[in-house]
Phi, psi and omega in degrees: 000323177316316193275333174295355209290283181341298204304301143009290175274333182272011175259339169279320155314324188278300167325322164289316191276004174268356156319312174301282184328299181300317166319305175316331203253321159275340188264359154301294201305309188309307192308313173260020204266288166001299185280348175263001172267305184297328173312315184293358194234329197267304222234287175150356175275145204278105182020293181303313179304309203298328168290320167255029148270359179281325185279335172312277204315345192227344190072045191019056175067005159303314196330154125330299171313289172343286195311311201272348186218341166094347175297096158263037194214347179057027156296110155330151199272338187066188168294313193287295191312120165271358170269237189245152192237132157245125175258157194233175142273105174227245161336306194210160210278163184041038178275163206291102172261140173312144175221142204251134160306300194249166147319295197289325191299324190272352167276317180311305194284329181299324184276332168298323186296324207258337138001297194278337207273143182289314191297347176267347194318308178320308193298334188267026160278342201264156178293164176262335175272014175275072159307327177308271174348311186253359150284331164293300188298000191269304170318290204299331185279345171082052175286007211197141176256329182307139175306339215254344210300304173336276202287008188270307214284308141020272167284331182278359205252328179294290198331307222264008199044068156284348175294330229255341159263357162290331199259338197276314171322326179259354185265290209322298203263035169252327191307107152338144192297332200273345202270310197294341195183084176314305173309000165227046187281000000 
């Protein structure tokens, strides 16, 4: 009995902290499901995608990066960005990342980032509800150096049911006009 005791304690630490992770991760989604649904009608990436690359990218806002910049998406600043910059170590050391007044400024820009870029131009030929689909094409355009990226984005969208705002996103813009905005009748 003695030696499972070690065994033991490390499946109740691990269980606790991924309890701690999952609080975490649902009081992400409460805080942002709202700007990924409105992203999602305005521009067409799909609710689900944009939360859990937010939760990847940021550590359901945990990240070092988030804290120093507000980037829940870890878009680099590139040639084109004229705002404010912070650099961090992720591929390589001190690289230049966007840095955002707010959170929503940084859900905004992320669907304008993959909305303008020609190499992402494909995914919105894709259904918004293919998540797969369009977790692959995510790869393939080469947003994410992990090999793993597809398939993170995935489990996380299975786990956390983030599909249930892509489809809330689609009831919302199905809606007859008189429906979407009632006060003007």
């Amino acid at each position: 009995m003695r030696k499972l005791t070690p065994i033991l304690f490390g499946v109740i630490v691990s269980m606790q902290s991924a309890a701690q992770y999952d609080s975490t991760v649902y009081g992400y989604i409460n805080s942002y499901r709202d700007i990924a649904i409105e992203e999602m009608i305005r521009t067409g990436v799909p609710a689900a995608i944009t939360l859990a690359q937010g939760i990847l990218e940021a550590r359901a806002g945990k990240s070092e990066l988030v804290l120093k910049s507000n980037n829940h998406f870890g878009i680099k600043c590139k040639s084109t960005w004229i705002g404010e910059r912070v650099y961090y170590n992720d591929d390589m050391q001190g690289e230049c990342f966007r840095k955002y007044t707010s959170a929503v400024e940084s859900f905004k820009d992320h669907s304008n980032f993959l909305k303008a870029n020609t190499r992402y131009a494909f995914l919105f030929t894709i259904d918004p509800t293919n998540y797969t689909n369009w977790a692959y094409g995510l790869k393939q355009a080469g947003y994410a150096t992990d090999p793993r990226y597809a398939q993170l984005l995935i489990q996380c969208i299975e786990k956390y049911r983030l599909q249930d705002y892509t489809l809330l996103a689609l009831a919302i813009t199905n809606q007859p006009q008189e429906q979407k905005n009632p006060s003007h009748n």
